[in-house]
C-alpha positions in Angstrom: -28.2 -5.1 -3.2 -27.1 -1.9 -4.7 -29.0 -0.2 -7.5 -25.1 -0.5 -9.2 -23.0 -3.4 -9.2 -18.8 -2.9 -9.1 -18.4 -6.1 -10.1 -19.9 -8.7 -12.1 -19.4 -11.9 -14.4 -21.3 -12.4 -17.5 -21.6 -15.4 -19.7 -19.9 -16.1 -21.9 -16.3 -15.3 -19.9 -16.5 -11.7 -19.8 -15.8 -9.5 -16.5 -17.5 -6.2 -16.2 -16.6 -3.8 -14.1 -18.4 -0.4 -13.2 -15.4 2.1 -14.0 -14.7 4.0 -11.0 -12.6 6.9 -12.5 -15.3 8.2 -14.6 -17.5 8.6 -11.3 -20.0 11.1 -10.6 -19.9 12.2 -13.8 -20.1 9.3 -15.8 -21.3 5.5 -14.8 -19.4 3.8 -17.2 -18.8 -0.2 -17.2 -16.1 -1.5 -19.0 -15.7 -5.1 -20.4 -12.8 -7.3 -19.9 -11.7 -10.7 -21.3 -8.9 -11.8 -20.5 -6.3 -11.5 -16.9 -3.7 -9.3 -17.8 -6.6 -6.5 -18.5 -7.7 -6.9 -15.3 -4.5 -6.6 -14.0 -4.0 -3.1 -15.8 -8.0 -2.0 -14.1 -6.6 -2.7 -11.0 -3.6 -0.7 -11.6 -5.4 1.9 -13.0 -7.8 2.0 -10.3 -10.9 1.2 -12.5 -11.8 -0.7 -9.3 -10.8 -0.5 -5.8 -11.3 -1.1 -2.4 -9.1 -4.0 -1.0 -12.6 -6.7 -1.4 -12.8 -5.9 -4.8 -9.8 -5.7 -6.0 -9.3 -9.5 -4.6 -12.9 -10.7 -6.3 -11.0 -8.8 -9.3 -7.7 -10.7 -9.3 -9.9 -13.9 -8.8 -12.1 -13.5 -11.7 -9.0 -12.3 -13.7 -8.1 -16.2 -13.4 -11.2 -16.9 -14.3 -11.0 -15.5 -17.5 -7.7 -16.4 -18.3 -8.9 -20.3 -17.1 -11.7 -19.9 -19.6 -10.2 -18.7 -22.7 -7.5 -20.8 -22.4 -6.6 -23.2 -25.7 -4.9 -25.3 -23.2 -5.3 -29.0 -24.2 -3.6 -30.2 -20.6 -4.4 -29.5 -17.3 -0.4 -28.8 -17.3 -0.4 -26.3 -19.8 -3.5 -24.7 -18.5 -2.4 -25.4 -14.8 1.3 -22.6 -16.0 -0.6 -20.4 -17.4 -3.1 -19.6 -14.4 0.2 -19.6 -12.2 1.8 -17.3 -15.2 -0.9 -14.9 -14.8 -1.7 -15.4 -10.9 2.2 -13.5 -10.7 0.9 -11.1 -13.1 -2.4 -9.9 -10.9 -0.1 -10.0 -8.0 2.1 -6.8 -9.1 -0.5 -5.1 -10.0 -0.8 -3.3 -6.5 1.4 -4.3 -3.6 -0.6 -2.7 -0.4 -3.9 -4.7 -0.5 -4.0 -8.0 0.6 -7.0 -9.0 0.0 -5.4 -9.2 -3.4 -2.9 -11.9 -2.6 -5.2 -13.9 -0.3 -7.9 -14.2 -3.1 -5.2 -15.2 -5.9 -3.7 -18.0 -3.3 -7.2 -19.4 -2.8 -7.8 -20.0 -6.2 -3.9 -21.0 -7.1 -4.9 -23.4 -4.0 -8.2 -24.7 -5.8 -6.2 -25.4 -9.0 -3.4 -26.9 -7.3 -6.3 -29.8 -6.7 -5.1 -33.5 -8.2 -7.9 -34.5 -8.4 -8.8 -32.1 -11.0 -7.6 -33.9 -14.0 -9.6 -33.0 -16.8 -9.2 -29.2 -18.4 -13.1 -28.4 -18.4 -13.5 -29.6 -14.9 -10.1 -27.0 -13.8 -12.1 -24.2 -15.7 -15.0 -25.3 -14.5 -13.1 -25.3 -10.7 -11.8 -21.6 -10.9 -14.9 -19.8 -11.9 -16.6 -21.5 -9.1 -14.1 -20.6 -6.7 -13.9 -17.0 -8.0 -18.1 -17.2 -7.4 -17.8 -18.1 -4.2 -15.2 -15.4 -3.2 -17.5 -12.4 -4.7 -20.7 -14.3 -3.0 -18.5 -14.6 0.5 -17.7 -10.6 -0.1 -21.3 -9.8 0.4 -22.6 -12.2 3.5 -18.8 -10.5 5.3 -19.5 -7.3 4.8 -23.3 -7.6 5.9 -22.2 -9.4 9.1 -19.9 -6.6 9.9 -22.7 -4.2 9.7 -24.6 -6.4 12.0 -21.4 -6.5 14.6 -21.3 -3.0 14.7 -24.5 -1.7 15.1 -24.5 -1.4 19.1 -21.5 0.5 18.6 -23.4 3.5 16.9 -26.0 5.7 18.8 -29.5 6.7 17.4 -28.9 10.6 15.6 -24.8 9.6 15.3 -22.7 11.6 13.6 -19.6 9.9 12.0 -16.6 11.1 9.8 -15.6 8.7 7.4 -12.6 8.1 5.1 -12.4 7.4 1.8 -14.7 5.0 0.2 -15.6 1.4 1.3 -19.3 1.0 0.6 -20.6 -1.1 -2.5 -18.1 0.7 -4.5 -15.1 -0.8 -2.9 -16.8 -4.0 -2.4 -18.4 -6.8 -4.2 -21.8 -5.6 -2.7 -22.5 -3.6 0.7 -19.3 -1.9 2.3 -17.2 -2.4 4.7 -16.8 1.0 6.8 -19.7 2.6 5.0 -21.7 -0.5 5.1 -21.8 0.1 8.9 -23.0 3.4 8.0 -25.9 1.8 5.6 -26.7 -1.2 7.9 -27.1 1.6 11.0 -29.5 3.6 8.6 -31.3 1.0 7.1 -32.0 -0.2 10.5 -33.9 2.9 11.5 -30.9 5.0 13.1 -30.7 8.6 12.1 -27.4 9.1 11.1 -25.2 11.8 9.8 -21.9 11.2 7.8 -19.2 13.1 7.3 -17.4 12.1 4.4 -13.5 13.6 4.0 -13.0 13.8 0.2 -9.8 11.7 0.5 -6.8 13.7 -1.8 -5.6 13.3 -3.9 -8.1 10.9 -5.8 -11.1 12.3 -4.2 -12.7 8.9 -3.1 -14.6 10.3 -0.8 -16.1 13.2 -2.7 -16.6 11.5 -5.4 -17.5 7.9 -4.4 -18.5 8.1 -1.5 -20.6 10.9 -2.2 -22.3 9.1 -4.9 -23.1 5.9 -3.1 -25.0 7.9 -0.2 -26.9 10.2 -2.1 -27.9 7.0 -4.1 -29.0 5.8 -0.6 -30.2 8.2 0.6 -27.9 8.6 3.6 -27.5 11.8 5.0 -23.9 13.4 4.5 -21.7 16.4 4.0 -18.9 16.1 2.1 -15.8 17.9 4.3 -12.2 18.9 3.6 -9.7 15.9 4.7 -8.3 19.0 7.0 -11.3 19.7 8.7 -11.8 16.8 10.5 -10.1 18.3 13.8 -12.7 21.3 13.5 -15.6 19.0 13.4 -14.4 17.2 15.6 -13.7 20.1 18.1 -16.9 21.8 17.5 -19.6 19.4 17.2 -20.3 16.7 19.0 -19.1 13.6 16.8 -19.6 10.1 17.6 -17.2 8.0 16.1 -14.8 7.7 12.7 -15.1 4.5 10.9 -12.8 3.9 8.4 -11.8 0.7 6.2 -8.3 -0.9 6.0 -6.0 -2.4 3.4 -3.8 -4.7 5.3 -3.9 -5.3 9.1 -0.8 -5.9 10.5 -0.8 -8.8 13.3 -0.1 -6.4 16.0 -3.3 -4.1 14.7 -1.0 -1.4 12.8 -3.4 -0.7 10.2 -2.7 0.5 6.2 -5.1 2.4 4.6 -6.0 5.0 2.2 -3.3 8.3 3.4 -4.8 10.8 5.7 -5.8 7.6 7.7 -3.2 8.4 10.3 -3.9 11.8 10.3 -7.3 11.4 10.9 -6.8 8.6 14.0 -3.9 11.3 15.6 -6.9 14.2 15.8 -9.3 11.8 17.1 -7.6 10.6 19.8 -6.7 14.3 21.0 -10.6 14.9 21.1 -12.0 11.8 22.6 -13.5 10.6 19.9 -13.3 6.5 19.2 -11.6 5.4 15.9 -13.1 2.0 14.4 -11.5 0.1 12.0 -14.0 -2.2 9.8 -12.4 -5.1 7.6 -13.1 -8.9 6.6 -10.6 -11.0 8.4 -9.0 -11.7 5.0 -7.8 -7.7 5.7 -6.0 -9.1 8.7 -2.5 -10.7 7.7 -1.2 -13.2 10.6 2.2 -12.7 8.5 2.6 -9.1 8.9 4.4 -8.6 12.4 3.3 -4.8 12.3 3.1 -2.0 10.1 6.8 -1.2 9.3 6.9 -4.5 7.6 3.9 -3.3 4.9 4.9 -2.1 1.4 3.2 1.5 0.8 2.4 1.4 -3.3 4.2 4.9 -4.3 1.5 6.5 -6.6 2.1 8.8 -10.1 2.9 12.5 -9.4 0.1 13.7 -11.9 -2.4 12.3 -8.7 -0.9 15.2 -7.1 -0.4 18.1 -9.4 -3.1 17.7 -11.6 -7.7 17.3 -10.2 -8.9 15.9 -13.4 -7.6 17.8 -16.2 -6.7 21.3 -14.2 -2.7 21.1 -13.4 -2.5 23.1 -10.1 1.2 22.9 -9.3 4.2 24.8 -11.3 5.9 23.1 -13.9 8.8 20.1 -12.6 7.8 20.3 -8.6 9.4 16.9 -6.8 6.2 15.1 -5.5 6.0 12.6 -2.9 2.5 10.3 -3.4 2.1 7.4 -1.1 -1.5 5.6 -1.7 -1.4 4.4 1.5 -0.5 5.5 5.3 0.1 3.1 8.5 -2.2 4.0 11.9 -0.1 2.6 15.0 -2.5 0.1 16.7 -2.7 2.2 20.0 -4.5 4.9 17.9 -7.6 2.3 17.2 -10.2 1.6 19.8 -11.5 -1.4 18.0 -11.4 -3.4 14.5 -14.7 -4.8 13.3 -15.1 -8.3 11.5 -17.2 -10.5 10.3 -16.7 -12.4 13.7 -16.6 -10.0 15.9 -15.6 -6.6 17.3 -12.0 -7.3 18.4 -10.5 -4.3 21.7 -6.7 -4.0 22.5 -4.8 -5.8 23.2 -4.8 -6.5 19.8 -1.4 -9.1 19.1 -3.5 -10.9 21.5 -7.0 -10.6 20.5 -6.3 -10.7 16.6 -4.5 -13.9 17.1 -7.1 -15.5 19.7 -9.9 -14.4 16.8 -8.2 -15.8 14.0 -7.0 -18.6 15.7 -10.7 -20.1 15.9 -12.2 -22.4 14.0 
């Protein structure tokens, strides 16, 4: 485990989560109660990461099951489905969210569950399982991808996916942590990820916590490095994975797959299967979340644009599958062709 913990339930019904805005400077955790403020955390991006953000929603219906006055299942039963609709606007992009809020709807949907204590009882355990799930996933991952990364690699990375964006471990940067912890000698390169600086902040943090080597590198230098020194792979986490292998994730995603491709140099996508959604034909059909302007004009407290400039701030960009040379799951690394391979993979039992 991590010498930090993103996200964690405490008794008594109370959600703590480490607040990732106040990162490096701070390590703050804040305390939440009841759904709806965990709806406004996720919003706010006090946590992140497509994992977390679903153990998020589904402990936000644990909290709202367990202060509940509710004297019915019914009653109780309306408002987890009042507040399930709630969590679900709180970012469109990530569907982790939606998958983990269905699970538990599913759970309390249960007829058998006919007494009020045991549906409370029912959602907590369910939203348990999902954060304990999180963990075992992302370490399988790690394990899946280790022959895919040489002894002294060097690898740029994107954003942040490690413990951070996760209940525990990583997804992207847990390949990193497994292949170090595992005796490799590697080298990342983290881009800093504008205009929220995941990757020199977060990302950052988590490694030298590690002790991982890194180097923090401009998002636009990636074609330099990549040009100049002889870099292994780019690893990078996803959002939603369309069922053709069109992949949303943090912007500068795309960017980063184009400029690998013109220098040889594979481009991994890492992701639970919940990531991957059957639904989706591709990526045209995702929503991109459109993100306040201040993201852009403003790094921290320092305004850096003039006064009234239009700004256009997608969260999230879409790599065309034939940019990817492989997606890595918890079962398996899955090649092109993927509307083939995704489906065979998810298909199984």
């Amino acid at each position: 485990m991590s010498g930090f913990k993103s996200i964690e339930w405490l008794n008594g019904g109370i959600l703590r989560l480490l607040d990732q805005r106040k990162l490096p400077q701070e390590t703050v955790y804040n305390d939440y109660r009841n759904g709806r403020s965990v709806a406004q955390a996720i919003r706010d991006m006090v946590v992140r990461g497509a994992p977390a953000i679903g153990a998020a929603a589904a402990y936000g219906l644990a909290l709202t099951a367990a202060h509940s006055q509710a004297e019915t299942t019914a009653a109780l039963k309306q408002e987890l489905a009042d507040m399930a609709e709630i969590l679900r606007q709180a970012r469109p992009t990530a569907v982790n969210l939606f998958w983990a809020i269905d699970r538990v709807m599913s759970r309390v949907d249960d007829p058998a569950l006919a007494a009020v204590d045991g549906l409370k009882t029912a959602v907590l355990t369910e939203a348990q399982a999902i954060a304990a799930e999180d963990v075992a996933l992302n370490k399988q991952i790690g394990r899946n991808a280790l022959p895919l990364i040489p002894d002294e690699a060097k690898i740029i990375h994107h954003c942040n996916t490690g413990s951070l964006a996760t209940v525990d471990y990583g997804t992207a940067l847990g390949i990193i942590r497994m292949a170090h912890e595992s005796g490799k000698k590697v080298l990342a390169l983290l881009d800093e990820t504008r205009p929220r600086l995941q990757g020199a902040r977060l990302s950052a943090w988590e490694l030298k916590q590690q002790g991982i080597p890194f180097m923090v590198i401009a998002d636009g230098a990636s074609g330099h490095f990549m040009r100049t020194q002889k870099i292994d792979l780019c690893v990078v986490g996803a959002d939603r994975i369309a069922a053709n292998g069109d992949t949303a994730n943090k912007i500068g995603t795309y960017n980063l797959a184009v400029v690998a491709q013109a220098n040889h140099v594979p481009f991994y996508v890492a992701a639970p299967t919940t990531t991957i959604d059957m639904a989706t034909p591709n990526g045209d059909a995702i929503e991109i979340e459109e993100r306040p302007a201040e993201e852009i004009t403003t790094i921290g407290n320092c305004k850096i644009t003039p006064d009234d400039v239009p700004v256009g701030n997608p969260a999230f960009d879409v790599t065309p599958a034939h940019y990817i040379t492989a997606i890595i799951t918890e079962r398996g690394v899955v090649y092109p062709p993927f509307e083939e391979n995704l489906g065979k993979m998810m298909n199984k039992d």
